[in-house]
C-alpha positions in Angstrom: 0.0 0.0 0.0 1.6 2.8 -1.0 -0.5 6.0 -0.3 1.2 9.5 1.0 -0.5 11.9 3.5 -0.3 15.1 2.4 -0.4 17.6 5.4 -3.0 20.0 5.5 -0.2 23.6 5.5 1.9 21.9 2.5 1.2 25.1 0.2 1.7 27.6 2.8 5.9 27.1 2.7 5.3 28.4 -0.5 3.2 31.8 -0.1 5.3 35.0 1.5 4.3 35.2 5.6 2.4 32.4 5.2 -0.5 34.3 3.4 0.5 36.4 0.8 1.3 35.3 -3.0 3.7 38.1 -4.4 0.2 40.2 -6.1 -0.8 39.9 -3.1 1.6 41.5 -1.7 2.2 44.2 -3.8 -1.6 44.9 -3.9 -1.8 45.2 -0.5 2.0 46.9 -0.8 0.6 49.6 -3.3 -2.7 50.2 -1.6 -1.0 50.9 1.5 1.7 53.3 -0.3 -1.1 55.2 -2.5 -2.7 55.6 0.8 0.2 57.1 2.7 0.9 59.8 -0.1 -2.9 61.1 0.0 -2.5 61.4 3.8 0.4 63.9 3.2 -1.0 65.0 0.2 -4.8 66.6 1.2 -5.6 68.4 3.8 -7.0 65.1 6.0 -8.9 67.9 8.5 -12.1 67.5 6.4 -13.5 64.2 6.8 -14.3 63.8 3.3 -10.7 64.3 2.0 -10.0 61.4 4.9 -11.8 59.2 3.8 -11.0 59.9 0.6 -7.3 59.7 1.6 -7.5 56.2 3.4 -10.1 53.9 1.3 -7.7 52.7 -1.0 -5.5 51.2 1.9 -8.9 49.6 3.3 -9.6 48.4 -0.3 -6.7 47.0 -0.4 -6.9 45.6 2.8 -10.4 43.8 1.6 -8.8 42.5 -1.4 -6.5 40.3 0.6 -8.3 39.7 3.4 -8.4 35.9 3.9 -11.4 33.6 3.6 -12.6 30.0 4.1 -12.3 27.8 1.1 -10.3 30.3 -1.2 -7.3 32.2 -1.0 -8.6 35.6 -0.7 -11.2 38.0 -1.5 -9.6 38.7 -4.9 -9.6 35.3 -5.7 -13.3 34.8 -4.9 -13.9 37.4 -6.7 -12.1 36.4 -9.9 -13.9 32.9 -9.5 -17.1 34.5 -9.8 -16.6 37.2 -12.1 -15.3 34.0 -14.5 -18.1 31.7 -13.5 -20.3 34.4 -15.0 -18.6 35.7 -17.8 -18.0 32.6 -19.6 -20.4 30.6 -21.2 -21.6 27.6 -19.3 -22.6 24.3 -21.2 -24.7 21.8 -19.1 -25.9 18.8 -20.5 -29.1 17.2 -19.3 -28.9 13.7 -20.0 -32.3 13.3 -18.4 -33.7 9.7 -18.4 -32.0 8.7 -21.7 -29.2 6.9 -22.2 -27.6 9.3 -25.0 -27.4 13.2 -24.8 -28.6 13.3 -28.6 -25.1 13.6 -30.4 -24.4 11.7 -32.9 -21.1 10.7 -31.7 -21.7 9.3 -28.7 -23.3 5.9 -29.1 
């Protein structure tokens, strides 16, 4: 018998601090950068040019927040925005044997 376990944080030796891929990391890198420069950039005593100043760092932030069953938020969102973007072909094979093509007999 000659089956392998494979433990459960195999692919984590290969992602930077244990959760980041390198896009990843310079998403979150880049957010936190642009984010920086609007803070000494606008006058941050209005709360609208706060705000303004700081939500793409917590954009950022959101986009590589971690989450159960997928990588990230990004990569959730890249699953579904392919899910529904390509074209999906389901056959029903219903109660028949063949799905109606010719080649398949």
């Amino acid at each position: 018998m000659n089956s392998f376990l494979i433990p459960a944080n195999s692919k984590k030796s290969l992602l930077l601090f244990s959760r980041f891929t390198p896009v990843d990391l310079g998403v979150f890198a880049g957010g936190l950068i642009v984010s920086f420069a609007l803070l000494l950039i606008l006058p941050v005593e209005e709360l609208m040019f706060a705000i303004i100043a700081i939500s793409p760092g917590c954009i950022c932030s959101f986009l590589v927040f971690p989450i159960p069953n997928y990588h990230n938020v990004m990569t959730f969102i890249r699953i579904v925005f392919n899910f529904y973007t390509t074209r999906q072909h389901f056959v029903w094979k219903g109660w028949c044997f063949s799905s109606g093509s010719k080649d398949e007999k």
